[in-house]
C-alpha positions in Angstrom: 0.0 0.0 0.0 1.2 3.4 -0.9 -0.2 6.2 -1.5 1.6 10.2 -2.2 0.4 13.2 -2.3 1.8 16.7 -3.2 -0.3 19.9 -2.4 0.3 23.1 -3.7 1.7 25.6 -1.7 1.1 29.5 -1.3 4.5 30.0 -0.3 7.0 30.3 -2.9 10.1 27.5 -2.4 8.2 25.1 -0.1 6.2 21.9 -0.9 3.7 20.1 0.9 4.0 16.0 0.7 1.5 13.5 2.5 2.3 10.3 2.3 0.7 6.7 4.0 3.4 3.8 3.0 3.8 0.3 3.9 7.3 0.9 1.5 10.2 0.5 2.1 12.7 3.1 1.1 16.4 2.8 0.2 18.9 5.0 1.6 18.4 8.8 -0.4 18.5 12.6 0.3 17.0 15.6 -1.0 18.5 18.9 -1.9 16.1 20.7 0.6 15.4 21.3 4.1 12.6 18.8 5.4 10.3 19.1 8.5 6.7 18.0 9.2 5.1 15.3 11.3 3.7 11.3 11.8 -0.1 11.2 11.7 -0.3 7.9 12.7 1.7 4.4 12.4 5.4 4.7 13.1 9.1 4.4 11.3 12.3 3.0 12.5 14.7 4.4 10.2 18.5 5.4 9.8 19.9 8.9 9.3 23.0 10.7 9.1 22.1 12.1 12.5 21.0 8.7 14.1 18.7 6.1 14.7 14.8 7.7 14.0 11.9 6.4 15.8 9.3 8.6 15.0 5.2 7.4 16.1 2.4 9.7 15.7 2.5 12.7 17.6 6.1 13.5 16.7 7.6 16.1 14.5 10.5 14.7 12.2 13.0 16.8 9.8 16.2 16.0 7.4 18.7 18.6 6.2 19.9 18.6 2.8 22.2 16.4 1.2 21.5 14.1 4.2 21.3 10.4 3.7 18.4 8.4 5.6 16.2 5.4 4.9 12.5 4.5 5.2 11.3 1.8 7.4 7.7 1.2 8.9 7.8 0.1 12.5 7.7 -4.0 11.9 6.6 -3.4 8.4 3.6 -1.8 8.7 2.2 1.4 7.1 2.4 4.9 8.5 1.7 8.4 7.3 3.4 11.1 8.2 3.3 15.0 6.5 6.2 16.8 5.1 7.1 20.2 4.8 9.7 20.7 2.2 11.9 24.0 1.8 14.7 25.5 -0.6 17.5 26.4 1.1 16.6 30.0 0.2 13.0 30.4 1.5 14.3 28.4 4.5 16.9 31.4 5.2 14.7 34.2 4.0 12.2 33.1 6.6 14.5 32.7 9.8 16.6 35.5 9.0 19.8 33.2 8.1 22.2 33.1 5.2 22.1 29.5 3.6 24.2 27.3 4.5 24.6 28.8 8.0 21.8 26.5 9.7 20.8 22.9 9.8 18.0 20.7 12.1 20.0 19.5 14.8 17.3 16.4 15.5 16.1 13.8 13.5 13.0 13.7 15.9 11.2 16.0 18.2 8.5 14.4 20.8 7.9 18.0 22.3 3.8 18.5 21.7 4.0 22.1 21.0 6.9 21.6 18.4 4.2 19.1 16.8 1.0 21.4 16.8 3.0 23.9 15.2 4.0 21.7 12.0 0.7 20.3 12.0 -1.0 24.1 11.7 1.7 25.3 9.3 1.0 22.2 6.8 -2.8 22.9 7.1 -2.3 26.8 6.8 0.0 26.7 3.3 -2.5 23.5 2.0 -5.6 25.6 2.4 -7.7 25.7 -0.7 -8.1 29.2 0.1 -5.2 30.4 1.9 -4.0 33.2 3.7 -0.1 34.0 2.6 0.3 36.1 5.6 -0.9 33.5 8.1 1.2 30.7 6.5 3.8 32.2 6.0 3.9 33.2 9.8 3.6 29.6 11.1 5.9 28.5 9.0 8.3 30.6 10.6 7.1 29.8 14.1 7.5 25.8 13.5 10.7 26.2 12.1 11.6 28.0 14.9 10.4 25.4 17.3 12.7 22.8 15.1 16.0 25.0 15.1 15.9 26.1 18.7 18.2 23.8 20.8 15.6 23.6 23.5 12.2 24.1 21.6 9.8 26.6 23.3 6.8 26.0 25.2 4.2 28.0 24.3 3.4 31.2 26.0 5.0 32.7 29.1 3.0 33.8 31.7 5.5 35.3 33.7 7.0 36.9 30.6 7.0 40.6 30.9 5.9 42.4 27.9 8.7 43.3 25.5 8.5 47.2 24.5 8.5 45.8 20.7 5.7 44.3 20.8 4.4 46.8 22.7 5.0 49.2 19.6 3.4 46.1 17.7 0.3 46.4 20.0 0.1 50.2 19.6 0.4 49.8 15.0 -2.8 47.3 15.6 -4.7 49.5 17.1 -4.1 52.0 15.5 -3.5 51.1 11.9 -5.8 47.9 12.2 -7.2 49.2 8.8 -4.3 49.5 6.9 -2.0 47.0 5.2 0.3 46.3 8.0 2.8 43.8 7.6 5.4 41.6 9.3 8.5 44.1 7.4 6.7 47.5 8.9 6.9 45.7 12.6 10.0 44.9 12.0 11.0 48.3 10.4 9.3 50.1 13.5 11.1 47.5 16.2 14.5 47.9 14.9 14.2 43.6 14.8 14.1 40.9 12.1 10.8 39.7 10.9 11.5 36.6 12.7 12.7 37.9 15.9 9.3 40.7 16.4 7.4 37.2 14.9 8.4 34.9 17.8 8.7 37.8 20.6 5.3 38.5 19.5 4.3 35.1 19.2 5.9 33.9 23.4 4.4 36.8 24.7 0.6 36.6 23.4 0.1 33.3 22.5 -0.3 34.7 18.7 1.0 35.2 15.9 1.1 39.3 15.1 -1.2 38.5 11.8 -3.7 36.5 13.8 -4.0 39.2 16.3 -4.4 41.7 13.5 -7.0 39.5 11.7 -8.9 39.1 14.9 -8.7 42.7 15.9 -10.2 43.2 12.2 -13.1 40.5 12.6 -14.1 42.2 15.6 -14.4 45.8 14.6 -16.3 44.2 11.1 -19.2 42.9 13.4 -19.9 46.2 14.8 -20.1 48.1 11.6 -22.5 44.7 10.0 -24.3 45.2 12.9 -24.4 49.0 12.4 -26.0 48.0 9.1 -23.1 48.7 6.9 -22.6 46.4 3.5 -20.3 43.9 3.5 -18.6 45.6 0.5 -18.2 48.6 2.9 -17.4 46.9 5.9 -14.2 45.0 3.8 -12.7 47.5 2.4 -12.9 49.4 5.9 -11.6 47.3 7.6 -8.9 45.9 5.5 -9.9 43.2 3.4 -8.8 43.0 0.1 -12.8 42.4 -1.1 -16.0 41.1 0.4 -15.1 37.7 -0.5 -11.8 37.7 2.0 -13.7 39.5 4.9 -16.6 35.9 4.4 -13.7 33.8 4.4 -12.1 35.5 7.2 -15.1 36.3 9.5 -16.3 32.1 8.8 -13.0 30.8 9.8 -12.6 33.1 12.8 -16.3 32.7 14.0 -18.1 29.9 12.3 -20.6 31.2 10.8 -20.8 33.7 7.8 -21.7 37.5 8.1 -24.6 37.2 6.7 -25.8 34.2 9.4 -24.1 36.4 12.3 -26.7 39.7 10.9 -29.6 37.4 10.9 -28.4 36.0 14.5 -28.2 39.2 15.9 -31.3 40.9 14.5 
C-alpha cells in the first residue's frame, strides 16, 4: 500500500508531501530542508544524524544532502506530513544566510513543536489560503525545530517586550491599513522573525492573527451598524467582500450574513 500526495503551496520554495506507506525506502537525500510530522503508524529508520523512531505525535526533519532510509515500524504502514523548503526560502524566513543553519534532530517528541507543524502544513494547503498566516507559522515551527531547546508556548510570567508593545500600539491603530510583518520589524528595529516569535511567546499569537482578529471584531460592529459587507471590507482591510466571508467564517463559524440574521 502506498499512496503520495503533493499539495500546492502558497509560499513560494516550499512543498507540501502526504504520504501513507507500507514501502520501504532505500537510503536517499533531498537537496532541501525537510520538516513536518507522523499522523499515525510509526518508522524506525536510519539517518545521518542517528537512529529515527518517530510514532504519531512526533515532528520529524532532514537537512539537505543528508542520507536516511524509510522503514515502517515492523513493516507496517504509516503516514506522516512533510514540509519541504529551498535552502533559500528556508533562510529568508528565519533570518539566516544559507548554508549557516541545519535541524539538529532527527526527531522531536515535544507537543507544542508538533502542533506547530501540524498548523503550518494545514495553513500553506488551504484551498483558500492566507499567505500572511502561512507564511507566519511556517516561521514559528521552524523555529520550534531550530531552537536547541524548543519553546513551550506562551509565558506567563513573561513581561511584555517594548517591541511588541509598539506592535500592539500599529494594531490598534492602523488595524485598517496593510500592516505587515517588514513594517513591525521596520518600527522594532528587529528581524521579521525575531518581532514574529517575541510576539508570538508573549501573546500566544502570531502578530497577523491578532491583527485579523482585531479586524473581525471591529467588522461585526459596523454589520451590525447596518453597513454592506462591500463597505465593511474595504474598511476594515480586506482585500474584497469575499476575503472578509472567508475570514469572519473561519474566525467565528458562521458567515456575516448568518451572524446579521443572529443578531437581528
Amino acid at each position: 500500500m502506498h499512496k503520495s500526495v503533493r499539495h500546492k503551496t502558497v509560499l513560494q520554495g516550499v512543498d507540501a508531501i502526504s504520504i501513507r506507506s507500507d514501502r520501504t525506502f532505500p537510503r536517499h537525500s533531498h537537496d532541501e530542508f525537510g520538516f513536518g510530522y507522523m499522523v499515525d503508524g510509526a518508522q524506525d529508520s536510519w539517518s545521518g544524524r542517528g537512529l529515527v523512531e518517530a510514532e504519531a505525535g512526533d515532528t520529524i526533519t532532514v537537512n539537505p544532502a543528508e542520507l536516511h532510509d524509510g522503514v515502517g515500524r515492523k513493516g507496517r504502514p504509516r503516514h506522516w506530513r512533510m514540509l519541504f523548503l529551498s535552502p533559500a526560502a528556508l533562510g529568508n524566513l528565519c533570518d539566516v544566510p544559507p548554508g549557516r543553519v541545519q535541524f539538529a534532530r532527527p526527531v522531536n517528541q515535544l507537543q507544542h513543536a508538533f502542533k506547530l507543524a501540524v498548523d503550518a502544513f494545514e495553513a500553506v494547503t488551504q484551498d483558500q489560503p492566507d499567505a500572511d498566516h502561512a507564511e507566519q507559522l511556517v516561521m514559528l515551527a521552524l523555529g520550534a525545530q531550530l531552537d536547541a531547546e524548543t519553546d513551550t508556548g506562551v509565558s506567563e510570567n513573561l513581561r511584555r517586550s517594548s517591541e511588541v508593545g509598539t506592535v500592539l500600539e500599529m494594531i490598534f491603530e492602523s488595524w485598517d491599513s496593510g500592516l505587515s510583518l517588514d513594517d513591525f520589524a521596520n518600527a522594532t528595529n528587529t528581524s521579521r522573525y525575531q518581532i514574529l516569535r517575541r510576539f508570538s511567546r508573549e501573546l500566544g499569537a502570531t502578530p497577523h492573527a491578532y491583527l485579523t482578529q482585531h479586524r473581525v471584531k471591529r467588522a461585526k460592529k459596523m454589520i451590525v451598524g447596518g453597513s454592506s459587507l462591500a463597505d465593511t471590507a474595504v474598511a476594515c482591510g480586506f482585500s474584497d467582500q469575499s476575503h472578509l466571508t472567508r475570514t469572519f467564517s473561519r474566525q467565528l463559524g458562521l458567515t456575516p450574513g448568518c451572524f446579521v440574521q443572529s443578531a437581528a
